[in-house]
NUVEXPA-875359 format. One record per residue: residue in one letter; x, y, z of N, C-alpha, C in turn. Coordinates in steps of 0.02 Angstrom, whole numbers, padded with zeros to 5 digits, always signed. Atoms other than C-alpha are relative to their C-alpha. Layout:
NUVEXPA-875359
AXYZXYZXYZ
...
***
This chain:
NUVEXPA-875359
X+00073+00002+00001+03130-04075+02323-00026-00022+00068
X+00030+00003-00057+03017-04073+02480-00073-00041-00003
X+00031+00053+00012+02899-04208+02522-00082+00027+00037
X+00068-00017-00054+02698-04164+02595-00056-00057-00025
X+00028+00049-00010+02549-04273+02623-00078+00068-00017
X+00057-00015+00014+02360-04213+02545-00042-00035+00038
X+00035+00060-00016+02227-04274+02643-00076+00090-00015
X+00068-00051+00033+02018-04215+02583-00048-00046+00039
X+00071-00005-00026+01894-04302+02700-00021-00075-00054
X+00052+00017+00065+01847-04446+02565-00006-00049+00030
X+00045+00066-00039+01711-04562+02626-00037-00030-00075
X+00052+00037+00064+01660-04685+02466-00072-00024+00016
X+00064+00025-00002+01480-04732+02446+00020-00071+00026
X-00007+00068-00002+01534-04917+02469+00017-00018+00076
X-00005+00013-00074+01615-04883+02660-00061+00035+00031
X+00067-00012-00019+01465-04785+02710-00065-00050-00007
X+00065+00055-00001+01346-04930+02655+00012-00052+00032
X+00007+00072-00063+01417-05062+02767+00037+00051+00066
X-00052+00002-00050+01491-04936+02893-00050+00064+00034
X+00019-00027-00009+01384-04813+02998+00041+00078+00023
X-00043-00052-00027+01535-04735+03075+00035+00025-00066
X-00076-00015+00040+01639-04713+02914+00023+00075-00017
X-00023-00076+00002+01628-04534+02904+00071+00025+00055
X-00037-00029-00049+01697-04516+03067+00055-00047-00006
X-00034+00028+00003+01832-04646+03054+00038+00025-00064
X-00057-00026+00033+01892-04573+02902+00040+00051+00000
X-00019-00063-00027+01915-04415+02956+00055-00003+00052
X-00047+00005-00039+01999-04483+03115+00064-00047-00031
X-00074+00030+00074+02129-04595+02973+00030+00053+00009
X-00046-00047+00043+02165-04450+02894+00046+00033+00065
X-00059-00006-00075+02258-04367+03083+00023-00027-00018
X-00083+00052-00008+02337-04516+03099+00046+00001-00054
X-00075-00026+00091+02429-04500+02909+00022+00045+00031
X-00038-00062-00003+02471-04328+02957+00050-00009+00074
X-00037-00004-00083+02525-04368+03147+00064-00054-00042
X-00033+00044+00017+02619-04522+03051+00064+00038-00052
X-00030-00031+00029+02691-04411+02924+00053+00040+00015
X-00034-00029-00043+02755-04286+03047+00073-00045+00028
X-00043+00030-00044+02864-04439+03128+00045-00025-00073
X-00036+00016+00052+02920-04484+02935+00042+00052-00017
X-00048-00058+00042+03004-04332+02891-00009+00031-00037
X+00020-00033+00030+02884-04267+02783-00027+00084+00025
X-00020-00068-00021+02893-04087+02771-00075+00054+00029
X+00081-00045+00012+02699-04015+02742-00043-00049-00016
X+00095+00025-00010+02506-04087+02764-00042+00062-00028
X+00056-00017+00018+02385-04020+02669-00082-00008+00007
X+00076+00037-00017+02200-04023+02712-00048+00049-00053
X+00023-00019+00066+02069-03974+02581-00063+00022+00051
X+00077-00021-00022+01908-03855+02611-00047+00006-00043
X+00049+00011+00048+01761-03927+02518-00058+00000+00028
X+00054-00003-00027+01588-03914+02547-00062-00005-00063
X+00059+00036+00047+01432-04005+02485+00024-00055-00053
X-00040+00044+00078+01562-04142+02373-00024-00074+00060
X+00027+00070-00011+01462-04293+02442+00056-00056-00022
X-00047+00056+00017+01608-04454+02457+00058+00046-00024
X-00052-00027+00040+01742-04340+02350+00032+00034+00081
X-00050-00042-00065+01783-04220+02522-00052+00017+00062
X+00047-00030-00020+01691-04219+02682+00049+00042+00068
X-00024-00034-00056+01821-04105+02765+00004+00082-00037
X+00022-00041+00020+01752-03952+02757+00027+00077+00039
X-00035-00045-00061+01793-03871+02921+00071-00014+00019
X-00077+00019-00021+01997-03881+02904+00032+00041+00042
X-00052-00050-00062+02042-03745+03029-00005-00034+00047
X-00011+00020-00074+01976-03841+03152+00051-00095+00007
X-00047+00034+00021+02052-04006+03076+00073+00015+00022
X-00089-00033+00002+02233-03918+03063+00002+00041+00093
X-00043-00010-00062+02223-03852+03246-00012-00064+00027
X-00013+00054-00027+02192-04002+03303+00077-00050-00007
X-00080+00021+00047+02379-04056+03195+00038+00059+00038
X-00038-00023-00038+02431-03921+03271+00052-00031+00071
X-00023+00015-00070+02452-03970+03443+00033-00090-00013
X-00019+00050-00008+02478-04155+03388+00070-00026-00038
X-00070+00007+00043+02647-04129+03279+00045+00024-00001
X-00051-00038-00017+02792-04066+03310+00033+00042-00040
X-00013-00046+00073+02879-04022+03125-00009+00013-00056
X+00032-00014+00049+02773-04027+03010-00038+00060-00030
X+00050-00062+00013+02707-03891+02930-00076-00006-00049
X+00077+00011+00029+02536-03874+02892-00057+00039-00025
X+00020-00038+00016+02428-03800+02770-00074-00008-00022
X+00080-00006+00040+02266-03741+02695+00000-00019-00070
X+00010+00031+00069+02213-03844+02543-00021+00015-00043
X+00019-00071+00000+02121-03723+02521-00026+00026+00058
X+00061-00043-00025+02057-03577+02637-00043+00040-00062
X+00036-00065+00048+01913-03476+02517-00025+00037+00034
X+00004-00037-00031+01928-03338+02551-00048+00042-00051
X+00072-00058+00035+01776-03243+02438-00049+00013+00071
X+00035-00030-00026+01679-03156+02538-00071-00041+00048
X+00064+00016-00007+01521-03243+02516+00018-00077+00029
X-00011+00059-00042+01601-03406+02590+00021-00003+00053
X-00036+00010-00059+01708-03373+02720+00032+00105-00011
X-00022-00099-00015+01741-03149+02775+00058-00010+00010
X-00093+00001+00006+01910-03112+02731+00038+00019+00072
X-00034-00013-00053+01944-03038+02909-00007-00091+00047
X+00000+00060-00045+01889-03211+02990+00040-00039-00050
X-00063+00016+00039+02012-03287+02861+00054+00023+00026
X-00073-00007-00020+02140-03192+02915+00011-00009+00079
X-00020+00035-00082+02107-03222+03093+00019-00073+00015
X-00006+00073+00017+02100-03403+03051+00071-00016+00004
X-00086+00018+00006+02287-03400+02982+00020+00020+00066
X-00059-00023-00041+02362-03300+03115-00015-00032+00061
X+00010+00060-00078+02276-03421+03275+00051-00068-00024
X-00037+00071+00030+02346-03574+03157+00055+00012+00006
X-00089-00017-00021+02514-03495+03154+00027+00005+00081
X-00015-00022-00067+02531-03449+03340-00012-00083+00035
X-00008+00058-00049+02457-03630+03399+00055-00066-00033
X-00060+00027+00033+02585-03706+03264+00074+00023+00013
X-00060-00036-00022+02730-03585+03322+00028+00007-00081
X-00039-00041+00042+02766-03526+03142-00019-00067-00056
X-00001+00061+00037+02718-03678+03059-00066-00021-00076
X+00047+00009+00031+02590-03640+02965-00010+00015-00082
X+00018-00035+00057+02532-03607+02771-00035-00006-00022
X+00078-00024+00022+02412-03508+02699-00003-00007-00079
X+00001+00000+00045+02364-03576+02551-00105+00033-00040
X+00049-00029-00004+02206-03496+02458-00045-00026-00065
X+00038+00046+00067+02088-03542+02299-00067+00015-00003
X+00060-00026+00010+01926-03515+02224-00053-00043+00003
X+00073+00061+00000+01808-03681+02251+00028-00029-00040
X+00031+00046+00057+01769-03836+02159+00004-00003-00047
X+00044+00012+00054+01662-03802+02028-00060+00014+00010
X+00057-00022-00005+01497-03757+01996-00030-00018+00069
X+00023+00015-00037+01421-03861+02125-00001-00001+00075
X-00042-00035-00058+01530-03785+02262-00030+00053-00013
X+00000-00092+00009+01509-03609+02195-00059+00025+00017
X+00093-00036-00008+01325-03592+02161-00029-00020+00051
X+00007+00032-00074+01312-03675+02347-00020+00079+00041
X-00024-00057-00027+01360-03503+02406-00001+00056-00033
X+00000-00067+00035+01341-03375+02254-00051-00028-00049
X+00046+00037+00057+01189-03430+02157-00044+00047-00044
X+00018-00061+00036+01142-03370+01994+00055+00015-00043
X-00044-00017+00021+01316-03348+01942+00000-00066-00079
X-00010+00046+00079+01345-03436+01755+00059+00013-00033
X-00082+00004+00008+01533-03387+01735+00021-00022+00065
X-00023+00029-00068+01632-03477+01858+00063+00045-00005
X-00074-00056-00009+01783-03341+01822-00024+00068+00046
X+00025-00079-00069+01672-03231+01934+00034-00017+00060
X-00044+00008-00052+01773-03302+02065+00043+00022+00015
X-00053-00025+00000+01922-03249+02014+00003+00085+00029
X+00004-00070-00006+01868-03053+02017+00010+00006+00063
X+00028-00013-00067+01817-03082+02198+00077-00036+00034
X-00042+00026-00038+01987-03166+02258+00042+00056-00028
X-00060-00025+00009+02086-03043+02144-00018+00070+00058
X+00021-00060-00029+01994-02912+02254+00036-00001+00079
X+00003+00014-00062+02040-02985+02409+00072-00030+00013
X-00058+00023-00020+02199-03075+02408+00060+00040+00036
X-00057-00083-00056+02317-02898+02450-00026-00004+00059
X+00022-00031-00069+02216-02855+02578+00042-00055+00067
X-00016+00024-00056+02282-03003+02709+00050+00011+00043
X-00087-00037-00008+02472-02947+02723-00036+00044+00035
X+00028-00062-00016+02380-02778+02776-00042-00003+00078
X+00068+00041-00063+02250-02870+02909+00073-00008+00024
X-00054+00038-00077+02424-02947+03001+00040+00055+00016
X-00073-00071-00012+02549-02809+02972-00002+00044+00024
X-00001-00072-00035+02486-02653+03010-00047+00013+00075
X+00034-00015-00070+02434-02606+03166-00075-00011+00020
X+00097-00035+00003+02245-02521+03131+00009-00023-00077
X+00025+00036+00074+02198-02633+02951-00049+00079-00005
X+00039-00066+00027+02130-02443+02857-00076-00023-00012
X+00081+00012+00046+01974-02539+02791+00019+00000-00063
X+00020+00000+00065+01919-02578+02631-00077-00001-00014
X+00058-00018+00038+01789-02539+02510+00011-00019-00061
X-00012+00035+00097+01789-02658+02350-00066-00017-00017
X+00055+00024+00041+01651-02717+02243-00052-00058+00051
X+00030+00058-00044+01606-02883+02343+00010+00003+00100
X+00007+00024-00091+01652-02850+02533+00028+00083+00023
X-00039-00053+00000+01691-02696+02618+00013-00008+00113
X-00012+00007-00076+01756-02666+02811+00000+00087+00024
X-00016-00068-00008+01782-02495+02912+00050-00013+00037
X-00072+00009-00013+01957-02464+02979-00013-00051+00067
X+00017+00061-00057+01960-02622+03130+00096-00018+00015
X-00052+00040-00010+02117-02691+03215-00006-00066+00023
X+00025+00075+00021+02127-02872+03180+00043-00029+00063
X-00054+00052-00035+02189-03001+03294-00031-00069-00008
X-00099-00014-00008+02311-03092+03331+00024+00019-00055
X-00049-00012+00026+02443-03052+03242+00032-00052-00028
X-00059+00063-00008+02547-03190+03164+00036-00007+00043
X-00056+00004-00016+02667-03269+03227+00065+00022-00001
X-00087-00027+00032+02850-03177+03230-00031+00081-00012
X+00014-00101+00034+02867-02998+03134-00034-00026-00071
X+00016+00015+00062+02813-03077+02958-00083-00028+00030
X+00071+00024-00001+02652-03194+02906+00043-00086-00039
X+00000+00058+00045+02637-03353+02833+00007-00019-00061
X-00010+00010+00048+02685-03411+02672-00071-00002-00031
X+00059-00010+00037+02558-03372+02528-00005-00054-00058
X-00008+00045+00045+02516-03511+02411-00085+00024-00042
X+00062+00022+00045+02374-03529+02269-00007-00066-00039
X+00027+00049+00029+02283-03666+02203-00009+00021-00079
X+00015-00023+00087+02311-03651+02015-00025-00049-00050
X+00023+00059+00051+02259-03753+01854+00023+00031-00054
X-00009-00008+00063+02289-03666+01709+00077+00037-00015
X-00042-00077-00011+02445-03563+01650+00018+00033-00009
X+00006-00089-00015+02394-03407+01647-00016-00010+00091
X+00006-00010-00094+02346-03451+01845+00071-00024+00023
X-00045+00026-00039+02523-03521+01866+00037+00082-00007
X-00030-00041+00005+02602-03367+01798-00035+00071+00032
X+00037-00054-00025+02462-03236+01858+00035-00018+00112
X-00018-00019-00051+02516-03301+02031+00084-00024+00041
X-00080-00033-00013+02713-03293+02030-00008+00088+00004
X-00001-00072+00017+02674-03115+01968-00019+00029+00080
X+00005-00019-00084+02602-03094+02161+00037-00015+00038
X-00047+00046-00028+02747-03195+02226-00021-00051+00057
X+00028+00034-00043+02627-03308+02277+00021-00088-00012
X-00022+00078+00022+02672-03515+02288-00052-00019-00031
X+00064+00016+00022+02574-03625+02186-00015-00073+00022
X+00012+00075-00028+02477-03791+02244-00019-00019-00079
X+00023+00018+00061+02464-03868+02085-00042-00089-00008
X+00028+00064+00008+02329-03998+02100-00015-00005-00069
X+00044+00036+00069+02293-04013+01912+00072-00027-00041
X-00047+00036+00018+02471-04075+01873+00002-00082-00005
X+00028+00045-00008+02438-04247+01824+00056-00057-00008
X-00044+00039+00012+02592-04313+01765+00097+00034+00000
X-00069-00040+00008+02795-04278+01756-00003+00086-00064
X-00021-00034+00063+02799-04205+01586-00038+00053-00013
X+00031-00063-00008+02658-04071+01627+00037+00044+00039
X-00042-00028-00045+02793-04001+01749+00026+00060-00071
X-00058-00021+00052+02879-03935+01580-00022+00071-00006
X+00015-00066+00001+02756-03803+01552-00029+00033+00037
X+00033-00025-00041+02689-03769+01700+00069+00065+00021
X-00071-00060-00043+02876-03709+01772+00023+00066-00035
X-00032-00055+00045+02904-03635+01617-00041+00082+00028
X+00039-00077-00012+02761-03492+01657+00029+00037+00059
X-00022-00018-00092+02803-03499+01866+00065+00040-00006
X-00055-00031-00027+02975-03452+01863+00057+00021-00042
X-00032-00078+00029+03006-03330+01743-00050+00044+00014
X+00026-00050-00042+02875-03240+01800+00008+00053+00069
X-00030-00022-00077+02933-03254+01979+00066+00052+00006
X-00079-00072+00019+03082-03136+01914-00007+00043+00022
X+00040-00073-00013+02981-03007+01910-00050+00025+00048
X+00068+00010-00063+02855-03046+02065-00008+00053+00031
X+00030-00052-00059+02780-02883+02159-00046-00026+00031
X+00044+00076-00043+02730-02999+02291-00058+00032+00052
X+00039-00018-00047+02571-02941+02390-00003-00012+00066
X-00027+00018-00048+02658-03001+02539+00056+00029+00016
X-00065-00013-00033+02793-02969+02645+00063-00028-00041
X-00058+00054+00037+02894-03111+02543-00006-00026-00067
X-00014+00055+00066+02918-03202+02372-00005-00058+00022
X+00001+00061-00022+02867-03375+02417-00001-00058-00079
X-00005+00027+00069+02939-03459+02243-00003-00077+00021
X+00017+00071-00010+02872-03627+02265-00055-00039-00041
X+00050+00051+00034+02783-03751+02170-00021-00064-00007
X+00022+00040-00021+02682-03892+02241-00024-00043-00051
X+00063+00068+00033+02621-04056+02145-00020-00031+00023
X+00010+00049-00052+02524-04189+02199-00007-00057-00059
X-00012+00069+00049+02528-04384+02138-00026-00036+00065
X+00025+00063-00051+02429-04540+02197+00074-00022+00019
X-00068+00027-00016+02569-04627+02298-00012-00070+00046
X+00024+00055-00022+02569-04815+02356+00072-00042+00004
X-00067+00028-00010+02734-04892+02433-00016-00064+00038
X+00010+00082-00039+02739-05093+02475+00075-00020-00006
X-00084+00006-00013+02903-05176+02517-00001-00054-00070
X-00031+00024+00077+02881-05286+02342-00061+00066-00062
X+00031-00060+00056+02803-05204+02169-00066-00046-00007
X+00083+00038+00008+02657-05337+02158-00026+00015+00066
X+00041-00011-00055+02608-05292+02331-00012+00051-00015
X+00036-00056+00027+02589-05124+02289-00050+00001-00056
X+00033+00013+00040+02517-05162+02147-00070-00023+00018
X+00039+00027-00045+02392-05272+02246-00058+00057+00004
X+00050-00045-00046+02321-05131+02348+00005+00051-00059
X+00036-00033+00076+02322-05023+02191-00081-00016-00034
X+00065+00026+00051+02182-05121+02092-00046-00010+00064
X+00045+00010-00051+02095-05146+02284-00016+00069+00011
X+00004-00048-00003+02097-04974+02310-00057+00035-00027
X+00057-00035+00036+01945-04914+02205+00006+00073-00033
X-00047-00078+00030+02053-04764+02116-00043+00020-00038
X+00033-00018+00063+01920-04782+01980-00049+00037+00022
X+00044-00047-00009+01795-04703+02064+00014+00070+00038
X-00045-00045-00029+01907-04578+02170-00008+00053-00071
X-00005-00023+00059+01955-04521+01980-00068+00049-00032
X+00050-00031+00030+01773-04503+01938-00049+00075+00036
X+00032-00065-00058+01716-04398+02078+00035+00072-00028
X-00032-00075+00043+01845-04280+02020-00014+00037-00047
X+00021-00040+00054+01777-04235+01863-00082+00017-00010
X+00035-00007-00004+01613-04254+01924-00025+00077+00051
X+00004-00052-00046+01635-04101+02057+00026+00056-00020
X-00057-00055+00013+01778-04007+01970-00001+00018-00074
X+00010-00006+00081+01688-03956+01800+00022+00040-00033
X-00038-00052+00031+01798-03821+01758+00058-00032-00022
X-00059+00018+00057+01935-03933+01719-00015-00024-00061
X+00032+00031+00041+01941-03996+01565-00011-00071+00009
X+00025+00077-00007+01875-04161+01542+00044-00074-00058
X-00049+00038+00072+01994-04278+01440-00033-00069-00027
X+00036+00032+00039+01955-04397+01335-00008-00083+00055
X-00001+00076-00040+01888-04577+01419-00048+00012+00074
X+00031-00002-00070+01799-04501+01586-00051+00016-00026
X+00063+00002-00001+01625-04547+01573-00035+00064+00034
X+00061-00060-00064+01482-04401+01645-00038-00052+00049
X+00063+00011-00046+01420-04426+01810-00061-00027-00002
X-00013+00069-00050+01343-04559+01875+00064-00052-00018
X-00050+00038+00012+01433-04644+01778+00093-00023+00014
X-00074-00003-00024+01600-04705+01814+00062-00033-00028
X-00033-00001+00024+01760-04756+01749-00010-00087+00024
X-00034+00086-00030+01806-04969+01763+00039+00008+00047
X-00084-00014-00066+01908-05022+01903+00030-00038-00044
X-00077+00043+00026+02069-05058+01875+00002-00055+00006
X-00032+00058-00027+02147-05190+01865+00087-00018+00007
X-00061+00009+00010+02327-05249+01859+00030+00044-00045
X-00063-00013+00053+02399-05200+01684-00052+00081-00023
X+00008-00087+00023+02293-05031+01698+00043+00042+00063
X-00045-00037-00041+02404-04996+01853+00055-00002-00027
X-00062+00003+00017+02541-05062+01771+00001+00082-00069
X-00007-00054+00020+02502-04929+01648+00001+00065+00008
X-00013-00097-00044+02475-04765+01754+00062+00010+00033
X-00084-00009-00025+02642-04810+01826+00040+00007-00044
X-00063-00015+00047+02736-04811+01669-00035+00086-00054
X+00024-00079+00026+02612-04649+01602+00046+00043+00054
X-00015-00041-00041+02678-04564+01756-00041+00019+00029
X+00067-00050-00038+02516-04547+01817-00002-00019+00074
X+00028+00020-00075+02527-04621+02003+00079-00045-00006
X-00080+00021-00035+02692-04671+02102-00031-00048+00024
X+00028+00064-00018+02664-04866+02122+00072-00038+00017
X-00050+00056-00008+02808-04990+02186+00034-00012+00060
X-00055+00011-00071+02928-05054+02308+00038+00078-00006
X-00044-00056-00016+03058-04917+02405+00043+00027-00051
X-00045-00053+00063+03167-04907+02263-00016+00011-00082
X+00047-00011+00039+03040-04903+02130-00020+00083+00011
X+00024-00070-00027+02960-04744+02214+00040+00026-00002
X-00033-00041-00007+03121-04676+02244+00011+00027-00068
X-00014+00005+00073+03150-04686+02050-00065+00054-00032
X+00058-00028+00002+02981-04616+02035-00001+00060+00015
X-00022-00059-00049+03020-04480+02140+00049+00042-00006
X-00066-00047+00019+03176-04410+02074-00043+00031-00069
X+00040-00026+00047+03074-04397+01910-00021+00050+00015
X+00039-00057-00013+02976-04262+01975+00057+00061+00010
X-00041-00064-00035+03123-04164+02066+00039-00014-00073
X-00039-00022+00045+03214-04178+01896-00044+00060-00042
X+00026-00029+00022+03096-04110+01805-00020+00072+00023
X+00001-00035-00052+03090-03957+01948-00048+00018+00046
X+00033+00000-00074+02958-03988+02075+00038+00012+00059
X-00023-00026-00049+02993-03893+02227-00031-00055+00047
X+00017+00029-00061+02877-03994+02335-00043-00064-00038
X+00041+00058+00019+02792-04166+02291-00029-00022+00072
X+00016+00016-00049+02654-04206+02396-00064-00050-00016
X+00057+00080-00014+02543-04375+02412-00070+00003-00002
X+00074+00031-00004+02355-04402+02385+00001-00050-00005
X+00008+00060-00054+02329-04551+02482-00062-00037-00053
X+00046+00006+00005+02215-04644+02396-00027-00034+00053
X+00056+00025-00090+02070-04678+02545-00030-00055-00014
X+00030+00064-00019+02004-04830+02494+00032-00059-00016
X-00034+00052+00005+02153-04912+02511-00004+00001+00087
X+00018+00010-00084+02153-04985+02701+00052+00016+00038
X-00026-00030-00052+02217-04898+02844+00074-00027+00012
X-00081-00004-00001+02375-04996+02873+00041-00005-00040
X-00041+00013+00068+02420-05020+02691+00026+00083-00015
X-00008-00079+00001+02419-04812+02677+00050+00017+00061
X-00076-00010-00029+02530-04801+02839+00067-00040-00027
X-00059+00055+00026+02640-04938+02766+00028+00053-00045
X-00023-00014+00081+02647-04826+02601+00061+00067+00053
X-00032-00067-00028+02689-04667+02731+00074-00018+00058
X-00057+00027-00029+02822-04750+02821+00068-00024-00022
X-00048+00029+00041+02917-04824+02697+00030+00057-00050
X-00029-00056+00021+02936-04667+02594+00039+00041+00046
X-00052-00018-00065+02992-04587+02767+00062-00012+00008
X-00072+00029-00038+03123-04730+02803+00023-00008-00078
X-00056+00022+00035+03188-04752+02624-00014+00041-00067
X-00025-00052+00058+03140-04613+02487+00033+00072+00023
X-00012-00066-00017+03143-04451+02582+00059+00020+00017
X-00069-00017+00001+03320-04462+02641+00035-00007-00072
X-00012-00004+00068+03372-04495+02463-00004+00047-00044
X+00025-00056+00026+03295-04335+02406+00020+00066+00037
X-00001-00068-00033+03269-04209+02524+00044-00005+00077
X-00022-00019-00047+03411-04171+02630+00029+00048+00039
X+00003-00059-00049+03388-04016+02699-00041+00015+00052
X+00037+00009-00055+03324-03999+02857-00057+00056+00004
X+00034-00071+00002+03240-03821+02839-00036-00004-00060
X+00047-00005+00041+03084-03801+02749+00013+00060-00050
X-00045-00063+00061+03109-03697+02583-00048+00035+00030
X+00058-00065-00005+02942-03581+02632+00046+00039+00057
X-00035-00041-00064+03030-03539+02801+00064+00026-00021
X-00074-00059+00027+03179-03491+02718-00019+00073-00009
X+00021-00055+00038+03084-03367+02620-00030+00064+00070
X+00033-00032-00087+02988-03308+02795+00049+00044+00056
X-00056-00031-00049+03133-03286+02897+00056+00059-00042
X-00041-00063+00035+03233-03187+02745-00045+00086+00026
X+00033-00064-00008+03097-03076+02767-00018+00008+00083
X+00002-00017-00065+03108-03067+02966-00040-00040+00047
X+00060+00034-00021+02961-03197+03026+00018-00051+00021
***
């Protein structure tokens, strides 16, 4: 199992009211995790593209984020958290120009991961009027082929679909290499885990919340992936989770910066932005917000499986869990309002004492898949 680092931009109401800069300071954090990460041994950085999620994500513009990671990391690979690519948010040809500059100033390092928004409050930002939020889907299933097509062929023929159309254009650059970048999706449900093996596309599975959801998620992914007619150059059979993650050299120190952390409202933002998931039982509606933790409710999300909490060999314990269960890649949401050197502490220590324990292969599984296919 392969280790990556989530980072989304999140500025709480609480550092913004005593902090003028905190936008910009969190934004410049989040680099440093990823530059820090890079020197840990973690494999992939994720950066998230949200727009209008007030405190929840204010990194909106991640191309220019991620070239900036570019130039400042050596092997890390680094991806889109999402790019959306619908039409009406971001033109699928400047999408695909997007990837293939990110790949070239990364030297091959890059992945394109893709996704449909938010939630309402994202969506109707940019498509308003709409009252199914599965109208999204139509407009990505329209569009997702086409990018392979934009890098590969010489003269891109054009298209003419429902929501966007082009006349024949030759795109540049080119990826990196003879191939493209690994293709990932942001899934939740699964019929979206299995609808995108069937493309032989990877999946980022942010709505994985705990081990034991792994069971049926894989089950859909990879028997599907059997059969994958991949809209790419490659099969990129991979499947991403993510988990709060908080490493201290004892288990009450972690613990500590757990209940300091302000997870409870992190939590709430989420279901306050992302109304298409479901809503489980206990999360109050907007404004409202969940209690903070305290002690023996961390002690309980650590033994739910809901958030990797403890000393090095706690986590590591923590951490095999997942790769038993068959996570390809486990990757970190930081919680942000834990303080700057308690979050490198967490990213350092997983570096120097889980990641060799786990993952010891030096070669990223996506680039496997990349280079089978010539890239």
């Amino acid at each position: 199992m392969e280790f990556g680092l989530f980072v989304q931009g999140y500025v709480p109401a609480a550092r913004s009211a005593v902090d003028p800069m905190a936008e910009h300071k969190a934004l410049m954090e989040e680099t440093k995790y990823v530059i820090q990460a890079d020197k840990s041994g973690f494999k992939y950085a994720w950066a998230s593209e949200h727009h209008f999620l007030e405190e929840y994500s204010h990194l909106s513009a991640n191309e220019v984020f991620l070239g900036y990671l570019a130039h400042a990391t050596e092997r890390i690979h680094l991806g889109s958290g999402i790019f959306n690519p619908l039409a009406q948010v971001n033109h699928p040809v400047k999408v695909a120009e997007k990837v293939a500059m990110l790949d070239h100033l990364s030297e091959g390092r890059f992945e394109f991961g893709s996704g449909r928004g938010a939630g309402s409050h994202e969506i109707l930002g940019f498509i308003p009027g709409v009252t199914d939020m599965n109208y999204t889907k139509e407009i990505w299933e329209e569009t997702i082929a086409e990018f392979p097509k934009m890098w590969l062929q010489e003269e891109y023929p054009g298209f003419q679909g429902k929501h966007w159309q082009l006349p024949p254009r030759k795109i540049f650059p080119k990826p990196y290499g003879k191939s493209h970048p690994a293709m990932w999706y942001a899934a939740g449900s699964p019929s979206s885990y299995a609808m995108a093996a069937r493309k032989g596309l990877g999946v980022l599975g942010f709505s994985v919340q705990k081990v034991s959801d792994m069971e049926w998620v894989l089950e859909q992914y990879k028997t599907a992936i059997q059969e994958a007619e991949p809209v790419g150059d490659f099969v990129n059979d991979n499947v991403m989770v993510t988990s709060t993650a908080i490493c201290a050299p004892t288990h009450d120190e972690a613990v500590r910066i757990a209940v300091e952390g302000g997870l409870n409202r992190l939590q709430s933002l989420v279901f306050r932005y992302h109304d298409t998931f479901p809503r489980p039982e206990g999360i109050p509606e907007w404004p409202e917000t969940l209690p903070e933790y305290n002690a023996e409710i961390i002690e309980l999300l650590i033994a739910e499986e809901l958030m990797i909490c403890g000393d090095p060999d706690e986590v590591t314990a923590q951490c095999k869990r997942w790769e038993q269960a068959g996570a390809d890649q486990l990757s970190f949401g930081l919680p942000i309002g834990v303080p700057f050197e308690d979050t490198m502490q967490t990213i350092r220590l997983i570096g120097e004492h889980v990641i060799p324990k786990i993952d010891t292969d030096p070669v990223h599984r996506s680039s496997r898949f990349r280079a089978a296919a010539g890239g």
